[in-house]
C-alpha positions in Angstrom: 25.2 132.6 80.0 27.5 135.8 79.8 26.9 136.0 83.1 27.9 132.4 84.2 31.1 132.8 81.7 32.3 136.0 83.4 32.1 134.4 86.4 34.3 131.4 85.4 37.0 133.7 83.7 37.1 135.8 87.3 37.7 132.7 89.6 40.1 131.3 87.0 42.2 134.9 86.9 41.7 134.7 90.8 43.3 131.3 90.6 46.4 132.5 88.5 46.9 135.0 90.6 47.2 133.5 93.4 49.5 130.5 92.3 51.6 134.0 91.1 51.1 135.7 94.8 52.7 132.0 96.1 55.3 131.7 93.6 56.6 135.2 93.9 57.1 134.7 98.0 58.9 131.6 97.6 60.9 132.9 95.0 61.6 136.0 97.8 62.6 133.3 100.5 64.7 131.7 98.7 66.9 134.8 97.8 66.8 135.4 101.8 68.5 132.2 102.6 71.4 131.7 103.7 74.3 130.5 100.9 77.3 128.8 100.8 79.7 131.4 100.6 83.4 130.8 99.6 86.2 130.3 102.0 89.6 132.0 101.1 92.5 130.5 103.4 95.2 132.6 102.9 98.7 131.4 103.9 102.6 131.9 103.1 105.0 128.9 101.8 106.6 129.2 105.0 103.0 128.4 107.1 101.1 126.4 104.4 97.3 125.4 105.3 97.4 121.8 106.4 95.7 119.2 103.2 96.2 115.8 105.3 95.9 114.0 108.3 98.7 115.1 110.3 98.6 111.5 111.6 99.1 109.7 109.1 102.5 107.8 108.6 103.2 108.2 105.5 103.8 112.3 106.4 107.5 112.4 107.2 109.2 108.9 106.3 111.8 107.9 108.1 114.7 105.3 107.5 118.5 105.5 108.9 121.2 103.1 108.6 124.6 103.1 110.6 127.4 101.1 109.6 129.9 101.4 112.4 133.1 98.7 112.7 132.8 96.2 115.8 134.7 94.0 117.6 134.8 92.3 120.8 131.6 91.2 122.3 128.9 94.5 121.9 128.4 97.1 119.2 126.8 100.4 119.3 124.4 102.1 116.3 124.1 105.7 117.3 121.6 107.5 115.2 121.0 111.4 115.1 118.2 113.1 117.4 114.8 114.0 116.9 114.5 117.1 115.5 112.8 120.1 117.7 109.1 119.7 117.7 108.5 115.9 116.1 108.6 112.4 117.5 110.1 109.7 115.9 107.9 106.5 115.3 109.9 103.0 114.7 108.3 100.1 113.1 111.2 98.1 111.5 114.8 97.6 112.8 117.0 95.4 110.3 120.5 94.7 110.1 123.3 92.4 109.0 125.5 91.9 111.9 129.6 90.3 111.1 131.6 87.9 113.3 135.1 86.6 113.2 133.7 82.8 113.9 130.4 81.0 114.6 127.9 81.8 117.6 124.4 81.4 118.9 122.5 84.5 119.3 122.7 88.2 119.6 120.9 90.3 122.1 119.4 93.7 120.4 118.5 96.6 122.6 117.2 99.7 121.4 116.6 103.1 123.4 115.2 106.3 122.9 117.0 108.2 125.5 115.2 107.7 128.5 114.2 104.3 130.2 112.2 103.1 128.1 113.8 99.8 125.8 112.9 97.1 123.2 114.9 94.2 123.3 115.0 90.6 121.2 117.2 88.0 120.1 118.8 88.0 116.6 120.1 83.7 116.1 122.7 83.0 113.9 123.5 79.3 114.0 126.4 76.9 112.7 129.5 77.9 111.1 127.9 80.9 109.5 129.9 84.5 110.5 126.9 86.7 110.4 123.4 87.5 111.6 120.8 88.9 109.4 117.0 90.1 111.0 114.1 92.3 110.4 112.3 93.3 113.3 109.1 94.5 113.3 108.7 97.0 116.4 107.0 99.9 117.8 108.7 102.7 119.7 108.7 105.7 120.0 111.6 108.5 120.6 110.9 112.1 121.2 112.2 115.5 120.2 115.9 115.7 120.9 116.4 112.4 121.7 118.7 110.1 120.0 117.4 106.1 118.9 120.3 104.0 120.3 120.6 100.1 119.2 122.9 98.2 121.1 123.8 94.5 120.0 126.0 91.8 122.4 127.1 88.3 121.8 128.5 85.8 124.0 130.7 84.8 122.2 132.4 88.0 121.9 133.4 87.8 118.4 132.4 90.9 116.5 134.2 91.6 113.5 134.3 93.9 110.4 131.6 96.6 109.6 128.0 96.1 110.9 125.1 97.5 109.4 121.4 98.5 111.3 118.8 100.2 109.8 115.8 101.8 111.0 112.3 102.2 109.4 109.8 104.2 110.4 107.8 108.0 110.8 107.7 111.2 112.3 105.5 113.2 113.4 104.9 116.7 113.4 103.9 117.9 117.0 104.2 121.6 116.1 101.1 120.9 113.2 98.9 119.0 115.6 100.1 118.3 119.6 101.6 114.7 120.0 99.7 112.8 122.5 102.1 111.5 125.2 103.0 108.0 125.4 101.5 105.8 127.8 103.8 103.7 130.2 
């Protein structure tokens, strides 16, 4: 019975053994794993690491109005150029346009500086003297050009100050290239 009893306690001791032999080489693989080690982005004020989707609109708002004083038959809203590096995204024009009498319609044009153009038709009907819209668009005007709206009537009755607003984004194509617009 000694006999039989040694035995046991020697393949039990074996047993623990072992299970320790296991446990003590996957505790030694585990420490030669790889780890996640930390990143340190270091950058000035002046460069700062980008946090956000450089295409999203809400980046660099936009929104201009002019407010020159018309008369005759056209008007002309010059706004100020695209800055160096960035495009200019429009997705709203809006104005309130002033006449000396009644009319039909008003013809809108708006460039970016080259050929390209969005046009539509403001209405003003009746004996009412002024034209109110709010376009929604999509153009786009690149660095160092200027967004141009031109508005005509027929009836070549412009009068007093006109106002023109426009809505929209810009983007950074210094922080991320700008694709370039398909025609």
């Amino acid at each position: 019975m000694n006999m039989r009893l040694t035995k046991r306690l020697l393949v039990g001791a074996g047993a623990v053994a072992l299970v320790g032999v296991f446990l003590t080489e996957i505790r030694s693989r585990a420490a030669e794993a790889p780890s996640a080690a930390n990143v340190v982005v270091v950058n000035s004020a002046a460069h700062p690491a980008l946090t956000s989707r450089i295409d999203d609109p809400g980046r660099i708002p936009y929104q201009s109005t002019q407010t020159p004083t018309c008369t005759g038959a056209n008007c002309t809203f010059t706004f100020g150029a695209v800055p160096a590096g960035h495009r200019l995204v429009i997705q709203y024009v809006s104005g309130i346009l002033g006449f000396s009498g009644p009319g039909t319609q008003v013809l809108v044009i708006m460039k970016g500086g080259g050929s390209d153009a969005f046009s539509f038709l403001a209405s003003y009907f009746g004996d009412r003297t002024e034209a109110e819209f709010d376009q929604p668009v999509q153009f786009y005007v690149s660095a160092g050009k200027a967004p141009v709206v031109y508005a005509f009537t027929p009836a070549s009755n412009f009068a007093f100050v006109q106002s023109l607003t426009l809505v929209g984004y810009e983007l950074d194509c210094t922080a991320g290239p700008c694709a370039a617009v398909a025609h």
